[in-house]
N, C-alpha and C positions, 0 to 999 in steps of 0.2 A: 504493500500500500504506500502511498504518496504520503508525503510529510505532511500537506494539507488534508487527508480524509484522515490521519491521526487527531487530526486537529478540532474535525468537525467531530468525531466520535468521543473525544472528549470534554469538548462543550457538552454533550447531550450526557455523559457518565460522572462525572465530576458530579454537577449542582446534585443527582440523582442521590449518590455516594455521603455528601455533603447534608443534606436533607435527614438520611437516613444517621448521622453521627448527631444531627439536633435533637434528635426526636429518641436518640438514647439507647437505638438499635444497634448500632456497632460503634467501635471505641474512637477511630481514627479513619481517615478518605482514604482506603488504599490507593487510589493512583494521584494522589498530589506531589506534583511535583517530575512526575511518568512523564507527560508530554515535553515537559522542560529540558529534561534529560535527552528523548530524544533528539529535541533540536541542535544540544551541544555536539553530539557526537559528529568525530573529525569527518567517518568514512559516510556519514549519508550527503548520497546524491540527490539533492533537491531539481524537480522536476523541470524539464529546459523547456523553455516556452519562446518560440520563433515568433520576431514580429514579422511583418507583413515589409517588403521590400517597394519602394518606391510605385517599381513598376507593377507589381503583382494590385497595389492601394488603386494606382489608377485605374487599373483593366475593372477592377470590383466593382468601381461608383459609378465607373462610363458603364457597365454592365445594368446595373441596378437603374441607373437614371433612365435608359432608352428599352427597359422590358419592363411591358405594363405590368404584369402580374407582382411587379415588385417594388414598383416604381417608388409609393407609399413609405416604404423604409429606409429609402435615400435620406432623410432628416433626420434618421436618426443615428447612422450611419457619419452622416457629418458631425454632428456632436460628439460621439463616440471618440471619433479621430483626432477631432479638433479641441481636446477637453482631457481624455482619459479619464470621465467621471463613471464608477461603476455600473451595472445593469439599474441594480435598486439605486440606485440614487440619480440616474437618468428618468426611471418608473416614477419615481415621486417627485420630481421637479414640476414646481407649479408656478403660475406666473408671478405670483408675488417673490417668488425665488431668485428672479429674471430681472437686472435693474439693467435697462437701456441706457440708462442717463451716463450712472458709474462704468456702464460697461463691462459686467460682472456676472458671476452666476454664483448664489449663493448657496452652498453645501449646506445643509445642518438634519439632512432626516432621510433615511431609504425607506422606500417600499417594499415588503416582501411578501410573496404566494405561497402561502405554507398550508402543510396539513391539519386539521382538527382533530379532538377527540373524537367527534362522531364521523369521522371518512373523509369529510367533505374538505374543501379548500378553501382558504378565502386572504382576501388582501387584508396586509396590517400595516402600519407604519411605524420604525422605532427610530432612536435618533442617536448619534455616535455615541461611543461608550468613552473615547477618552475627544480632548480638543482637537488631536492631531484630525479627525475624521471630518472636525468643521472648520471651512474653510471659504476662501472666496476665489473663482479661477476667471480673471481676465479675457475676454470674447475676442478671439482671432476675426477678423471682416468676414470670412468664410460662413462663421457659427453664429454669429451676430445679423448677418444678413437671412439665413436658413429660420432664423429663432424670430426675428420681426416679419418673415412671410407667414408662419406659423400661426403666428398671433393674429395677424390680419385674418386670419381665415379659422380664429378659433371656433366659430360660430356653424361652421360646416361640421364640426364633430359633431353633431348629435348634441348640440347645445339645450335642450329639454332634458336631456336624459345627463343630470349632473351628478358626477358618481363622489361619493365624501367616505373616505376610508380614515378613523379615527380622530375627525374633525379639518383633515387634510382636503381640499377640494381645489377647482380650475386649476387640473393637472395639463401640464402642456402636453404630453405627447398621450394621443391618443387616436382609434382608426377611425372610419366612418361610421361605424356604429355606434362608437363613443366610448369605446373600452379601453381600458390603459391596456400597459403593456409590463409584461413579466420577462425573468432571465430564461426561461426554461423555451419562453416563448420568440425569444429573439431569436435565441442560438437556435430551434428547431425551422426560422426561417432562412438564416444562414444554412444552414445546412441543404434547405433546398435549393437556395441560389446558387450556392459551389456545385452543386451536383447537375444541377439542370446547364450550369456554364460549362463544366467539364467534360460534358455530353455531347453539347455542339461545338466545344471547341475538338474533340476528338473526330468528329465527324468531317468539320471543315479541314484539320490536318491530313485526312485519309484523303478527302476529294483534292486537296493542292499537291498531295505529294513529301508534306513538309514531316518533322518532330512535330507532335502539339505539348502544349504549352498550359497545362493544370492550372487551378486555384488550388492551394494547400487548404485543406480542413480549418474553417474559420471559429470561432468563438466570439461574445462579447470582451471576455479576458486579455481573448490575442488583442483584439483591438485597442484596448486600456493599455497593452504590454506596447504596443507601435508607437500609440503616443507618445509614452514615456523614454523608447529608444529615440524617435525623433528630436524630441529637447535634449538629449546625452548627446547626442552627434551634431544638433547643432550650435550644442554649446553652452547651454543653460548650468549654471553652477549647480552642485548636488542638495546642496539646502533647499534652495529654491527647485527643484525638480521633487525633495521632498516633498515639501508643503504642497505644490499645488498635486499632487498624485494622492494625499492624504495620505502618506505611510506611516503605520504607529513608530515605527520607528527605524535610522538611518539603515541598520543593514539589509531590508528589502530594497531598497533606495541603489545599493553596492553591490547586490546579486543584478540587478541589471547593468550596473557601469559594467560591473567586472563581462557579463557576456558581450554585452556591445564592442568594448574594448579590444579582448580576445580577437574577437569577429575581421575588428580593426586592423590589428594587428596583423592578422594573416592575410588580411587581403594588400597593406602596406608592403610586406615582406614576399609579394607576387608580382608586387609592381617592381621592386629592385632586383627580380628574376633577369639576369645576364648583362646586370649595367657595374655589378662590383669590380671587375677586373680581375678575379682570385687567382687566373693563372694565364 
């Protein structure tokens, strides 16, 4: 298992574990301090997560922007990129969030689609557990112009039908029906657009003769992870790539220098392929 699904498995064991030492059923939390452990140790490989390469970003949005079936998700798609704000915190962003004046988009609450006791699903909203998670991230012209056409046209959502999840309501993204949107539900349409693109791009390579030329398996994550390689490579100091990515703390912040860097480095060290003189 991945260091992160240790991670969610211990969210849900811990408070359980904890619960049960209140209440005078057992003496001590067996696993306190278990996940900590894990994270120290030298030999785990924490799981590599590829951003999206320049080229690969553009084929995706010229893709999305000019095929109807998808076309809907281009907005969100630019945020995503333009931002690195997570799934749940794109879901809960609501216009009051959104300050056009300062130029800003104001973090402070995600949306989440979870299960209930009785089967059933439903939307909650909670709000960062430390400061690092609230935040304010500066609107690129790209995301700033996407977010005031949005606006303009909030009234096409299904503006009757106002959805208020924990007193949270005029959620910006939303479809024509008027439904927000979930993580489970993004990546399941990523997933079709890589694959419906994969399909005709394989087709068109057979009919010209050529290689074809893939989308790699997309995620909202990858996309958050792109962003965040993009401000590394173009320069953005590491504090400030903190903050605005909201990382509780610097060493997720240095698991991405470090692979960018890497990245870097070999492709530097491909460029001075037969210009050293060694012999």
């Amino acid at each position: 298992m991945s260091l992160s699904t240790l991670g969610n498995l211990n969210n849900v064991i811990h408070p359980v574990f904890e619960l049960a030492c209140r209440e005078h059923y057992i003496a001590a939390n067996p696993v306190d301090g278990v996940y900590q452990e894990f994270k120290k140790r030298k030999d785990w490989e924490p799981k590599h997560r590829d951003a999206l390469t320049e080229e690969e970003q553009d084929r995706l949005l010229s893709y999305v922007a000019h095929t109807l079936d998808y076309r809907e998700l281009l907005p969100v798609l630019t945020v995503f990129l333009g931002t690195g704000i997570r799934s749940g915190e794109l879901a809960g962003l609501t216009w009051d969030d959104i300050d056009f004046k300062k130029n800003t988009i104001s973090i402070n609450h995600t949306m989440n689609y979870t299960a209930t006791l009785d089967g059933t699903c439903k939307y909650t909203v909670t709000v960062p557990k430390s400061n690092t998670g609230k935040r304010e991230i500066p609107m690129l012209t790209e995301v700033r112009d996407t977010l005031l056409a949005l606006y303009e046209r909030r009234n096409d959502f299904n503006a009757d039908n106002q959805i208020v999840v924990d007193g949270y309501m005029n959620f910006a993204f939303r479809d024509l029906y008027g439904r927000v949107y979930s993580n489970h539900r993004i990546n399941r349409q990523l997933k079709r657009i890589t694959a419906k693109y994969n399909q005709e791009e394989h087709a068109e390579a057979e009919q010209e003769g050529r290689e074809e030329n893939p989308l790699p398996p997309i995620t909202c994550h990858m996309l958050r992870h792109t962003f965040c390689t993009r401000m590394i490579l173009g320069g953005i100091d590491l504090k400030t790539v903190q903050i605005i990515m909201g990382h509780a703390d610097a060493e997720t912040t240095m698991r991405v220098y470090a692979s960018v860097t890497k990245a870097q480095s070999q492709n530097e060290m491909m460029r001075m392929e037969g210009k050293m003189k060694l012999k």
